[in-house]
C-alpha positions in Angstrom: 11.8 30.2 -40.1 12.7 31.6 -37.0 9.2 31.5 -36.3 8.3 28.3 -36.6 11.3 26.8 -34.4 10.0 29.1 -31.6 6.7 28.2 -32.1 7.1 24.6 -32.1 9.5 25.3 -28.8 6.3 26.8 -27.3 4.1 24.3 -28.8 6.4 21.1 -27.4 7.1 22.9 -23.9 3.2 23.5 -23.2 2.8 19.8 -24.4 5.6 18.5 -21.6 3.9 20.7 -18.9 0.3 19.2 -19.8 1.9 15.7 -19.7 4.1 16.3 -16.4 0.7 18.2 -15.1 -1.7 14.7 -15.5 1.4 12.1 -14.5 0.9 14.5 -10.9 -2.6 14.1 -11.1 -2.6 10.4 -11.5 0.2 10.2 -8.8 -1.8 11.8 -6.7 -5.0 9.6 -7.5 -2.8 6.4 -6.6 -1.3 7.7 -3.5 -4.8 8.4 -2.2 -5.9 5.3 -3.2 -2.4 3.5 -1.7 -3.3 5.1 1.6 -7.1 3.3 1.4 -5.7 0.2 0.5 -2.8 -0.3 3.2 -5.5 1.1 5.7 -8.0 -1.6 4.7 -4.9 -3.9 5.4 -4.4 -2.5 8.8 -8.2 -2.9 9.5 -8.4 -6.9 8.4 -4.8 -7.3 10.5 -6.9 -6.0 13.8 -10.1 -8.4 13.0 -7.6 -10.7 12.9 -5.5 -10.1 15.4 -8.9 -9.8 17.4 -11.9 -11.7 16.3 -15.0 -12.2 17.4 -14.1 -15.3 19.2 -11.2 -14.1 21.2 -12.5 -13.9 24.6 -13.4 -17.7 23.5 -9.8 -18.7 23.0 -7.1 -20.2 25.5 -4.3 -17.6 26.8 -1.8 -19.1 24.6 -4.1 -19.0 21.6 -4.6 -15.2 22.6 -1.0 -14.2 22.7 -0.2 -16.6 19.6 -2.8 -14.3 17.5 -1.2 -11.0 18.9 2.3 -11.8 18.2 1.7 -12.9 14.6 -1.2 -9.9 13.7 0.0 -6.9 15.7 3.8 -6.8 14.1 1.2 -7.0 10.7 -1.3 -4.4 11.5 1.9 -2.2 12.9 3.6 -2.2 9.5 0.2 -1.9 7.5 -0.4 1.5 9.6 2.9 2.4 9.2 2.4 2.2 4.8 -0.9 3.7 5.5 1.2 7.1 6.8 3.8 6.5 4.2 0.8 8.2 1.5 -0.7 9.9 3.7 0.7 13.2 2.5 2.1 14.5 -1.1 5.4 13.6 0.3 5.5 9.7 -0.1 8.6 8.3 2.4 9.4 5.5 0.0 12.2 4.2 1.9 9.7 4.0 5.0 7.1 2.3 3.2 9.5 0.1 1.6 11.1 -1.6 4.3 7.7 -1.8 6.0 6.1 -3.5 3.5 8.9 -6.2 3.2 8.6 -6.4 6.6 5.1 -6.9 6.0 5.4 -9.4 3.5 8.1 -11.4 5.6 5.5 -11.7 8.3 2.3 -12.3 6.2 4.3 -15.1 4.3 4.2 -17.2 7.9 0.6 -17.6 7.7 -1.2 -21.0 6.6 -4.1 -20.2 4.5 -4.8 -23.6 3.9 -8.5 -24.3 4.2 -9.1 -21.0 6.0 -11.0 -18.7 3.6 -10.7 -15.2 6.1 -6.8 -16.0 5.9 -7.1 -16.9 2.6 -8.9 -13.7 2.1 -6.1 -11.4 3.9 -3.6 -13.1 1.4 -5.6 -11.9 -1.9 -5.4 -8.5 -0.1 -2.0 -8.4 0.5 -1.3 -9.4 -3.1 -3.3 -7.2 -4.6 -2.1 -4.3 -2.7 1.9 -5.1 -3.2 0.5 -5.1 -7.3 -1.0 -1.6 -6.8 2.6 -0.2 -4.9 4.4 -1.9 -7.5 2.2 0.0 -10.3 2.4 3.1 -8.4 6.1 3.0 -8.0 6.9 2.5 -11.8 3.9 5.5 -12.3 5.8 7.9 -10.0 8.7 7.2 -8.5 
């Protein structure tokens, strides 16, 4: 009897260490792919921030499209580096990604499909942080 109740001890502990082992694995997998994702943020935040039309634009224009889009791409780098090692700064990356949000939330998408665009991104990237925090967190 004795027997058993150690070997289902052994048998349940190597089971827990095989689970624990592939939750690390997939943590791992979505941190890599949180870092991708916020750093294809950052890069849409610079197109916008500088098109291909800027030198095109009044000075006012300019300086309205770099007050709005650099504060964005700032904070989108600054998630980017929140994954971009094994230890995740949460509380970094949180605040910067409300911060984020805040700031994105000021934009009018209305009948502009490249904002628009930017938007579905954003979205779908606070989905993938929200999955990833409830995965490994």
């Amino acid at each position: 009897m004795q027997r058993i109740s150690y070997f289902v001890g052994a048998a349940t502990l190597v089971l827990l260490t095989a689970t624990a082992c592939r939750d690390r694995e997939a943590c791992e997998r979505s941190r890599m792919k949180m870092q991708q994702t916020w750093a294809d943020l950052k890069n849409t935040a610079a197109k916008q921030k500088v098109p291909t039309t800027f030198e095109d634009l009044s000075e006012a224009d300019k300086a309205n499209r770099m007050a709005q889009w650099s504060p964005i791409e700032e904070k989108a780098e600054l998630l980017r580096s929140s994954f971009e090692t094994k230890q995740i700064t949460w509380n970094a990356a949180d605040k910067a990604r409300e911060e984020l949000n805040s700031r994105a939330s000021t934009i009018d998408t209305e009948g502009k499909p490249l904002l628009a665009g930017f938007s579905h991104q954003l979205q779908t990237a606070n989905a993938a942080y929200d999955q990833m925090q409830k995965d490994c967190r």
